[in-house]
TIKE-99104 format. One line per 2 residues: number of its first residue (from 1); their letters; for each residue x, y, z of N, C-alpha, C. Coordinates in Angstrom, 3 decimals, padded with zeros to 6 digits. Layout:
! TIKE-99104
NUM	a	X:Y:Z:X:Y:Z:X:Y:Z | ...
//
This chain:
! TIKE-99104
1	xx	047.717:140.732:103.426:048.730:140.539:102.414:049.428:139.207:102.657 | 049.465:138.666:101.793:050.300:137.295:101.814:051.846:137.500:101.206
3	xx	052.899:136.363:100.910:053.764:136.525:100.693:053.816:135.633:099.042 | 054.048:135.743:097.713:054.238:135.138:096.316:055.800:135.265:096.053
5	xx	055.488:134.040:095.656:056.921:133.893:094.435:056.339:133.826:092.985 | 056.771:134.703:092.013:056.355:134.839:090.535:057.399:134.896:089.619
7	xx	057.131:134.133:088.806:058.307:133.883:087.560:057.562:134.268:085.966 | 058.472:134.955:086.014:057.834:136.168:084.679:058.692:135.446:083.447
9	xx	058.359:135.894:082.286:059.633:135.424:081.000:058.874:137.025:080.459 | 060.639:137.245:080.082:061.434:138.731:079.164:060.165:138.755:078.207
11	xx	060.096:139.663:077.998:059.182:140.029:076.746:060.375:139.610:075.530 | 059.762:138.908:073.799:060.939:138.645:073.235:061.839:140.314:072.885
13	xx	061.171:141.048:072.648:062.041:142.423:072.116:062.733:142.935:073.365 | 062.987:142.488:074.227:063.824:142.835:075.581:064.969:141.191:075.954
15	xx	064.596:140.331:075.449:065.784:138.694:075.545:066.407:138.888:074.817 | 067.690:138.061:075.145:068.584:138.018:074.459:068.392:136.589:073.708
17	xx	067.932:135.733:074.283:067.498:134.638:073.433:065.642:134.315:073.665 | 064.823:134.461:073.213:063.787:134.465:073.710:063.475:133.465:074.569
19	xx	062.562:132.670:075.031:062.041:131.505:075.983:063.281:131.507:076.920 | 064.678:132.009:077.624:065.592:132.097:078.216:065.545:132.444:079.505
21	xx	065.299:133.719:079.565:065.535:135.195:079.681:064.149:135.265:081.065 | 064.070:134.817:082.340:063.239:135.301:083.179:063.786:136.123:084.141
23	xx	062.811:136.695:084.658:062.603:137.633:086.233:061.705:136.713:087.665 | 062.625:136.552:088.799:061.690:135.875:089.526:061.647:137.178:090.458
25	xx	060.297:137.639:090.910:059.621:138.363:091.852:059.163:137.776:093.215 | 059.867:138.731:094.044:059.044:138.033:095.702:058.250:139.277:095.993
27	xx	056.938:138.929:096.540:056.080:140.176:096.487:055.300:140.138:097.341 | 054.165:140.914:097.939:053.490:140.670:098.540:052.124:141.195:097.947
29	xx	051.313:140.780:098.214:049.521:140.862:097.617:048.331:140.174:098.220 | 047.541:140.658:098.218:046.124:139.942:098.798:045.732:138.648:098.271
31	xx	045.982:138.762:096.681:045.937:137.754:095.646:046.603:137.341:094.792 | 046.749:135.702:094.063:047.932:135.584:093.258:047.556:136.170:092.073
33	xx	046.555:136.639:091.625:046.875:137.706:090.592:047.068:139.076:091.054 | 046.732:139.103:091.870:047.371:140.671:092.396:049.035:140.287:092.863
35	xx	049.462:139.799:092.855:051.158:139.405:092.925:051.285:138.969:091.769 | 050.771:138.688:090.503:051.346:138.632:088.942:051.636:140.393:088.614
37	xx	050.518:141.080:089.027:050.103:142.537:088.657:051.242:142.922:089.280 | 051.742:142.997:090.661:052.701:144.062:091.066:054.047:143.115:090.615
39	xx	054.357:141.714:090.400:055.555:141.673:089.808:055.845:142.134:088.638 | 054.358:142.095:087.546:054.617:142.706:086.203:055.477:143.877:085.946
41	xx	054.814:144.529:086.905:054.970:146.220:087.338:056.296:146.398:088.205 | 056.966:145.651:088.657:058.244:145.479:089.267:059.531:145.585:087.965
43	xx	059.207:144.321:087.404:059.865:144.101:086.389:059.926:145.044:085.347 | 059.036:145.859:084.754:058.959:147.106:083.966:059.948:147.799:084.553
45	xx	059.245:148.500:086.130:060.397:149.568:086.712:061.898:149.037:086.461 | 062.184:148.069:086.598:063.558:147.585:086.761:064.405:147.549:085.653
47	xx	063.740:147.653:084.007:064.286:147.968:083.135:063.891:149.322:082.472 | 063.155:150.140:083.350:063.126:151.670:082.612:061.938:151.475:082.021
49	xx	060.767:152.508:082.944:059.807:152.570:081.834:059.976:153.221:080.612 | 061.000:153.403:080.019:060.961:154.232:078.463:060.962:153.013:077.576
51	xx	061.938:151.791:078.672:061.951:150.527:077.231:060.634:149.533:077.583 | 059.757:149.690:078.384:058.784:148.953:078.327:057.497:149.423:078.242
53	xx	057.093:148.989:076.837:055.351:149.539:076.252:054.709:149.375:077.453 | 054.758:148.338:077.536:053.444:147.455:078.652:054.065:146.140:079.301
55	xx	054.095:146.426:080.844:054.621:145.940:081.838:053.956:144.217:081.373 | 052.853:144.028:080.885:052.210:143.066:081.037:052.570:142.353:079.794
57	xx	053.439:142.876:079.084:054.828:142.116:077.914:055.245:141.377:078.603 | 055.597:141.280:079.841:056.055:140.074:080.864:055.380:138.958:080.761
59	xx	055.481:137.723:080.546:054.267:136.850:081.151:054.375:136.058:081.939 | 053.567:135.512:082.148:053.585:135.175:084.444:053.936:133.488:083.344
61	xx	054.894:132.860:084.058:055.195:131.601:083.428:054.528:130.889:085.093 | 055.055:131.048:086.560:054.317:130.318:087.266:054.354:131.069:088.560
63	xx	053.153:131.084:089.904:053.173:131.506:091.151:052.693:130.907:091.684 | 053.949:131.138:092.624:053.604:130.374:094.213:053.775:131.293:094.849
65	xx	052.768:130.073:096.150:052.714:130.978:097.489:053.380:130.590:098.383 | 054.182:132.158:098.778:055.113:131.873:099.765:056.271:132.792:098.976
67	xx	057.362:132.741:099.883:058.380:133.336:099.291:059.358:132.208:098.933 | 060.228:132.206:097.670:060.726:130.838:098.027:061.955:130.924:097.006
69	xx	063.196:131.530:098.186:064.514:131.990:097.572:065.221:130.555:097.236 | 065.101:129.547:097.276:065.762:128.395:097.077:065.316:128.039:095.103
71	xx	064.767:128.845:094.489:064.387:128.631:093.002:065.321:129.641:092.676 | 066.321:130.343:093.402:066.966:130.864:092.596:068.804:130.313:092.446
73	xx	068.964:130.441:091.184:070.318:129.908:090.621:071.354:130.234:091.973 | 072.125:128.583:092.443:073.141:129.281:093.267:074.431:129.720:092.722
75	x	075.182:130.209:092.876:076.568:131.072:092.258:077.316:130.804:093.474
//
C-alpha cells in the first residue's frame, strides 16, 4: 500500500456553485486508481449514501503520490 493525495470536484447536484466545491482525500492503495476508487467511495460515505446515486459523481480532478497536507487551505 502506498500513501495518495486525491482531489475530487462535488458532483454539480451536491455544489453549491458548481466547478467550486472539492473534497481532498488522503488514502492509501496499491494503485493511483485504486486511491481515486477508495477516495470516490470516501467522499460518498461522508455525505450519506441516500444523497449519493453513484460515488463516482465525484470526479478525480488530480492524484498524487504521497500524502500532502500542505494543499490544504490554511485558516
Amino acid at each position: 500500500m502506498k500513501p495518495f493525495t486525491v482531489l475530487l470536484l462535488y458532483p454539480d447536484y451536491l455544489a453549491d456553485t458548481f466547478g467550486h466545491d472539492t473534497y481532498l482525500a488522503f488514502v492509501e492503495a496499491p494503485s493511483a486508481r485504486e486511491a481515486e476508487l477508495k477516495a470516490q467511495s470516501e467522499a460518498s460515505a461522508q455525505m450519506g449514501l441516500d444523497s449519493i446515486p453513484d460515488p463516482y459523481d465525484f470526479h478525480v480532478l488530480a492524484t498524487f503520490a504521497g500524502h500532502h497536507s500542505n494543499l490544504k487551505e490554511n485558516t
